[in-house]
C-alpha positions in Angstrom: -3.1 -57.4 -96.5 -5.6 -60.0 -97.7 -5.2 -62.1 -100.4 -6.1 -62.1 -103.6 -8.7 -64.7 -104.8 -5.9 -66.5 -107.1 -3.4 -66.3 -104.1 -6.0 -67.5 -101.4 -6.9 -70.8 -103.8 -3.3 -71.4 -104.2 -3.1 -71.5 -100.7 -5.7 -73.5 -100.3 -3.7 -76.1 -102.8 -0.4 -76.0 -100.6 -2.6 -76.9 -97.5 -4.1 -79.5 -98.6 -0.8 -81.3 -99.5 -0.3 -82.8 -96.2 3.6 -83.1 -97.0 4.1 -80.0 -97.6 2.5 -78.2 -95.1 4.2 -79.9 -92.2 7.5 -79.7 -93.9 7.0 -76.2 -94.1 5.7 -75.7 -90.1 9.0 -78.0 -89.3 11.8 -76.2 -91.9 10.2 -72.9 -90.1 10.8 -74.6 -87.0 14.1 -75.2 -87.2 15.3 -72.2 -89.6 13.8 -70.1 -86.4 15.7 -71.6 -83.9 18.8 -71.5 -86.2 18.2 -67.7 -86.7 19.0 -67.3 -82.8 22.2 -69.9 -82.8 24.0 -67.4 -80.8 21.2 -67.7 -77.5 21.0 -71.2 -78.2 25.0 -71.9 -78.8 27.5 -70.3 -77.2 29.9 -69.8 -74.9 29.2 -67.1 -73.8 26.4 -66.0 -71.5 22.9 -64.4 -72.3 22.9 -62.2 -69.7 25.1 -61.4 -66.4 24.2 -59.4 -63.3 27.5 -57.6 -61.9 26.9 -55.4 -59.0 23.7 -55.1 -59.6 24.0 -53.9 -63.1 23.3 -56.4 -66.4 25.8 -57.1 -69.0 24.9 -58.8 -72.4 27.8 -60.6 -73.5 26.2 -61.7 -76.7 25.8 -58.2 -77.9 28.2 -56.5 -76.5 32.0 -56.6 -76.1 33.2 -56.5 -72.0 36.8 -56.5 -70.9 37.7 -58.7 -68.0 38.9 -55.6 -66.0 34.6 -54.8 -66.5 34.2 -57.3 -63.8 37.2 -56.5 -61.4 39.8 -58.6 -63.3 42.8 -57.4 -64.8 43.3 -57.7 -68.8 41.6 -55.7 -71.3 41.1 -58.5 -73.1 37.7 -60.1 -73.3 36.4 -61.8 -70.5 36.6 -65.1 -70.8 33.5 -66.6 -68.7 33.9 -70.3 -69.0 37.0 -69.8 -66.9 36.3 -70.2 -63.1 38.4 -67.1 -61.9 35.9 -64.7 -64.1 32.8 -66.5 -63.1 34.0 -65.8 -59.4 34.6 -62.1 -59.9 31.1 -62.2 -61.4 29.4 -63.6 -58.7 30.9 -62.3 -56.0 31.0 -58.4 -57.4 34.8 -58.6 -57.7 36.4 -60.3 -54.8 40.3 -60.0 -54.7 40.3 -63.8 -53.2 38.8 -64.9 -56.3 42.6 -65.1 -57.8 43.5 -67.1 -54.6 40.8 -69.8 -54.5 37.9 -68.8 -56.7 36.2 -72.6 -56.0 36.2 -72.0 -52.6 34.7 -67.9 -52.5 32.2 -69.5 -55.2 31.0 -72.1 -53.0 30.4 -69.4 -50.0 28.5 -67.5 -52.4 26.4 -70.6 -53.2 26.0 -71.3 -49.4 24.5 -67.6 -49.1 27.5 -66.7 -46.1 29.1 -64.3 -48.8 26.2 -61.5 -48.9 27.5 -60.0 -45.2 31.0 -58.7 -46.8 29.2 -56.2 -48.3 29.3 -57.7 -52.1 26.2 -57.9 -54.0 26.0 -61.5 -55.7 26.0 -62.3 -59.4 24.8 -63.8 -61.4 25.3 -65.9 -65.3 22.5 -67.0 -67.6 23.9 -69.3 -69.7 22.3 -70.7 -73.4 21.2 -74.1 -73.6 24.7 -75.6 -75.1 27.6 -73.5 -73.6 29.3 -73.7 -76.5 29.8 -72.1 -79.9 30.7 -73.3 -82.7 34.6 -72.8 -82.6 34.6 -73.0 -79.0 37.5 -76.1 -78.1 35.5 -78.0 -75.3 37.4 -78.7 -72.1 37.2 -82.6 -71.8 39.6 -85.1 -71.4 40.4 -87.8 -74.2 41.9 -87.7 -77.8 39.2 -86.1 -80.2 37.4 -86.7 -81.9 35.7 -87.4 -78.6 32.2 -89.9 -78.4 28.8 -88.3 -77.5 27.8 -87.6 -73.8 25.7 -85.7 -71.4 28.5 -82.9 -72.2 28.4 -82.9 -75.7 25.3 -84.5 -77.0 26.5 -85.5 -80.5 30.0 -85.3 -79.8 32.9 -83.2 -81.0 34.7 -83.1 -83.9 38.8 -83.5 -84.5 39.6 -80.4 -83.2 37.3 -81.0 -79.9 34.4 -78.3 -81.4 30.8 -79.1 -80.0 29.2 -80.6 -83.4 25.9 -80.0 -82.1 26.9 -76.2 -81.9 28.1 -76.8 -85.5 25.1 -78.4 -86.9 22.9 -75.2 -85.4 25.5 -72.5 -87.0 26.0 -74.6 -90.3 22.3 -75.1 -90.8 21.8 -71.6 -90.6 24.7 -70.8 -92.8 23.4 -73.3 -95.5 20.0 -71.9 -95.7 21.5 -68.3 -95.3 23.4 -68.8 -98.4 20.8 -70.6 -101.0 18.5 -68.4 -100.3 20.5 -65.0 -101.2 22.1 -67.3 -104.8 18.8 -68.7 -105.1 17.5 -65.6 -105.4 19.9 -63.1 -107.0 20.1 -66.2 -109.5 16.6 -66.7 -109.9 16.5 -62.6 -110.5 19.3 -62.9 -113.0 17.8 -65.6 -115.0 14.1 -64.6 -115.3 15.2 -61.5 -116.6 17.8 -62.9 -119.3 14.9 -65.4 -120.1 12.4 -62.9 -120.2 14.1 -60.3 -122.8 15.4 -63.7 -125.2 11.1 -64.8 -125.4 10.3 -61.7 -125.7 11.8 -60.1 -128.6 13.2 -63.1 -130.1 15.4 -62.5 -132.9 19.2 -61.6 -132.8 18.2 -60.7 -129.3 17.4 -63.9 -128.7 19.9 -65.8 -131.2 22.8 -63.6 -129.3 21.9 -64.7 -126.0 22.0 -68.3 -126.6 25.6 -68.3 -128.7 26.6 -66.4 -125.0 24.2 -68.8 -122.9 26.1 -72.0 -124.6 29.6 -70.3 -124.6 29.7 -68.9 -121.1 27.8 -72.8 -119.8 31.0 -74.4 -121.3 33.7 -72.2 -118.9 34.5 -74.7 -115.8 33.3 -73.3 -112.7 35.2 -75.0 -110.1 38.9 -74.3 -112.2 37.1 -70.2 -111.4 36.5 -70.3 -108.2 39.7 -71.9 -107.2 42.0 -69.6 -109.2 39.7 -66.6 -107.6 39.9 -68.0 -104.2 43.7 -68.2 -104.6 43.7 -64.7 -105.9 41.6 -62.7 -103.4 40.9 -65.0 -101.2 37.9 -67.1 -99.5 35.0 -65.4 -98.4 31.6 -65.5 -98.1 30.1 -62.9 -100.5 33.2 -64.0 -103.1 31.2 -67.5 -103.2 27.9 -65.9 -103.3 29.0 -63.7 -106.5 30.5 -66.6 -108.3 28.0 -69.1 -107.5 25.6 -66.7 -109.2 27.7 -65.9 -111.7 27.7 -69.3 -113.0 24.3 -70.5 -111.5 21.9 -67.9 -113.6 21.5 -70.1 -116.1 19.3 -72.6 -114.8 16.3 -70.8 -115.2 16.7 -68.6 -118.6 15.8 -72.1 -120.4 12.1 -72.3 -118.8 12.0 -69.0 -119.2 12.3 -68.2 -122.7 10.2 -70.8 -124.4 7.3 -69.9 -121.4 7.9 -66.3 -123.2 8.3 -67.9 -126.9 4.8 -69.6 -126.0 3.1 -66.4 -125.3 4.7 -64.0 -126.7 1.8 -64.0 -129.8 -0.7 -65.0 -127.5 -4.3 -63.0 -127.8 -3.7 -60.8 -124.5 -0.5 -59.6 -125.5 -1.2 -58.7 -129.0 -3.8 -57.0 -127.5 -1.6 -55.1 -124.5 1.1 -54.2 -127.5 -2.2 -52.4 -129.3 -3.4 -50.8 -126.2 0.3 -49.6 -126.2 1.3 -51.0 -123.1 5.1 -50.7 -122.4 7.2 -53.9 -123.3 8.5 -54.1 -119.5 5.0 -54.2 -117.9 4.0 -56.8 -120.7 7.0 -59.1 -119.6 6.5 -59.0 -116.1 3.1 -58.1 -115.1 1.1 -60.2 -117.8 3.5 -62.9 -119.0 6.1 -63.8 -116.4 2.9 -65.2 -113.8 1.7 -67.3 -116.5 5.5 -68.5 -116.6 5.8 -69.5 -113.0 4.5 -72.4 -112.8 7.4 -73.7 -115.0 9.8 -71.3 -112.8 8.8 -72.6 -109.6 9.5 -76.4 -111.5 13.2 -75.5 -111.6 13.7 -73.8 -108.0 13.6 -77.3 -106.2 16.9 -78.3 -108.1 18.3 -74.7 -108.1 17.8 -75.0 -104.3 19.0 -78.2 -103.6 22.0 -77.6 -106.3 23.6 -75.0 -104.2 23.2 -76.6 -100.9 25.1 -79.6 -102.9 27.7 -77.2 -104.6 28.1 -75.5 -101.5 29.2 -78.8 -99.3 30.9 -80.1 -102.3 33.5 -77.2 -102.3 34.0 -77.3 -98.7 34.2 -80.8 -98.9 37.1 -80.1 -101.2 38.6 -77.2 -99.2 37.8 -74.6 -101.9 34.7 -72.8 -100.4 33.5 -71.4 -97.2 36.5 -70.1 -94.9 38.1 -73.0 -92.7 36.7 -71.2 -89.6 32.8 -71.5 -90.7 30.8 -73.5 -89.7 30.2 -75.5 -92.7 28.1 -78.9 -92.9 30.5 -80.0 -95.8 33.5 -79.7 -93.6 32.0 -82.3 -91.3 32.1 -84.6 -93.7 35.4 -84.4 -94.7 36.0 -84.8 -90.8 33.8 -87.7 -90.7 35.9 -89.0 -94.1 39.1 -88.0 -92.6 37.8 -90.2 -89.0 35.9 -93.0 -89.4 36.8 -94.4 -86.2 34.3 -91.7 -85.1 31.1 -92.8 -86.9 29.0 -90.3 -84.2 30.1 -87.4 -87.5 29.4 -89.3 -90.3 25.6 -89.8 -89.4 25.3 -86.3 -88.0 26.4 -84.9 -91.4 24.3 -87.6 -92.9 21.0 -86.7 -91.3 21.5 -82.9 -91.5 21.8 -82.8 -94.9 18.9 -85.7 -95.6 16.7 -83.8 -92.9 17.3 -80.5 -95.0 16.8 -81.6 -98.8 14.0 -83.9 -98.1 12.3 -80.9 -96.4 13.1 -78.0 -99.0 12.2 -80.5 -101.9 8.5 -81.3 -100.2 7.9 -77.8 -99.4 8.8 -76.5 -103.5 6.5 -79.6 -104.7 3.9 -78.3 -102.7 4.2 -74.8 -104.0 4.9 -75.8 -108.2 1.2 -78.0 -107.2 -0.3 -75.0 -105.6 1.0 -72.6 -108.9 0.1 -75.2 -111.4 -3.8 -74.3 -112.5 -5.0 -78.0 -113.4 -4.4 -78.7 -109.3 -7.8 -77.3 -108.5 -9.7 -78.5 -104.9 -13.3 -78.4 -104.5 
């Protein structure tokens, strides 16, 4: 669908903020990549070839007794016995000396028993994010051709953690973000609008409901029901609409008496299509002010409370976690900077991309 002219000049504005454009190209980059952790990260393969058949692992869930073994359990394919099954189409002496029947297969003296080899494609770092790596030493254990940036106290791959936190991170600003953002342009909206004991209501609610404390919430909800993802979610937007009904309202108090609207309230245009169809893009320049510390606000709040213990489950993969690890081990410095870097890397790049989009939004940033 093309553009509209007042979209295609706005573009035009982001592009020509250098910044902004390649932080954009590289946040896509990475939030791409991140979107397919599980091919990228894990310890399990992409695909296997069993008797001539293939198996997706990362889909799909296979027993061991799938490739000849004997538990119902899932396979397990790090573990030499099930990559010997695998690859040579369920050999009983795989239980005997699977290293040995392995290196036959590799030597290509297997295929005359009448097995058909198999076969593993593995992702790129053979480990997820709560996989326990197999390495000798006391974790947390130094970087290496094994584990490129280390593992954490509990021998997890950080790398693998940095890939399924990132994406976890971004996952969840965006959905408070936005349900927030929702929330608050609406409340904003209806106060500027009609004013009054509509208005005078909302703010004796606005400053009474800004004074409860948060944190003191979500911990007695967290010890009541439980952590959880979407729990977070609701109570960080619970408490997080607010940022934007401020903006809001006095864009709305601005126009509400301006000529066009006077003029839409004669033609007897409905209040709702006044709000958001005429007044709320003249108010989004002021909107899309606010998002860059609505954004980076909930990445913070987020770490913070994992930082603390009090928000993500203990078995996510959360960035604020690390640091707490890298707090908890400073004789391991290798988590401190990754944490460090991940979250600088992430800000700096979300803050450059929403200046580039409040410049393209604002109408004096014109380009010949």
């Amino acid at each position: 669908m093309a553009l509209s002219p007042l979209n295609q000049r706005r573009w035009r504005n982001f592009k020509r903020n250098r910044r902004a454009l390649w932080s954009l190209i590289i946040f896509s980059i990475l939030f791409g990549l991140s979107l397919f952790a599980e091919f990228i990260a894990n310890d399990k393969p992409i695909m296997v070839s069993y008797r001539g058949e293939l198996h997706a692992p990362v889909f799909s869930f296979y027993p061991e007794t799938a490739f000849g073994g004997d538990f119902q359990t899932e396979a397990v394919y790090r573990d030499v016995e099930v990559k010997c099954l695998i690859k040579s189409g369920g050999m009983d002496a795989c239980w005997d000396d699977p290293d040995g029947v392995i290196e036959s297969i590799d030597a290509g003296t297997f295929s005359a028993d009448g097995f058909q080899q198999g076969w593993l494609l593995w992702p790129v770092i053979p480990y997820a994010y709560d996989t326990t790596v197999d390495r000798a030493g006391a974790a947390p254990l130094p970087p290496n051709e094994q584990n490129l940036l280390g593992t954490d106290d509990t021998k997890r791959d950080v790398l693998a953690r940095v890939i399924y936190g990132f994406r976890l991170s971004i996952m969840f600003t965006l959905i408070v973000t936005t349900l927030a953002s929702v929330v608050g342009i609406a409340a904003g909206a209806l106060q500027g609008y009609f004013g009054g004991w509509v208005d005078l209501l909302f703010q004796r609610f606005i400053e009474i409901w800004g004074a409860v404390p948060s944190l003191y919430i979500i911990i007695i909800m967290f010890a009541i029901l439980g952590r959880g993802f979407w729990l977070l979610v609701f109570l960080m937007v619970l408490f997080g609409w607010m940022a934007l009904v401020g903006v809001v309202r006095a864009e709305f108090l601005r126009a509400r008496n301006l000529e066009y609207v006077r003029a839409a309230k004669a033609l007897g245009v409905s209040n709702t299509v006044i709000m958001f169809r005429h007044m709320l893009p003249n108010a989004m320049v002021a909107t899309v002010t606010m998002l860059p510390f609505i954004v980076t606000g909930t990445i913070s709040t987020l770490a913070g409370l994992d930082f603390l213990g009090f928000g993500l489950p203990s078995s996510s993969p959360s960035l604020g976690e690390m640091t707490l690890q890298a707090k908890q081990n400073l004789q391991a410095p290798w988590l401190a900077f990754t944490a460090f870097f991940a979250f600088a890397i992430m800000l700096s790049l979300l803050v450059f991309i929403f200046e580039g989009v409040r410049d393209a939004f604002d109408p004096r940033k014109t380009f010949s």
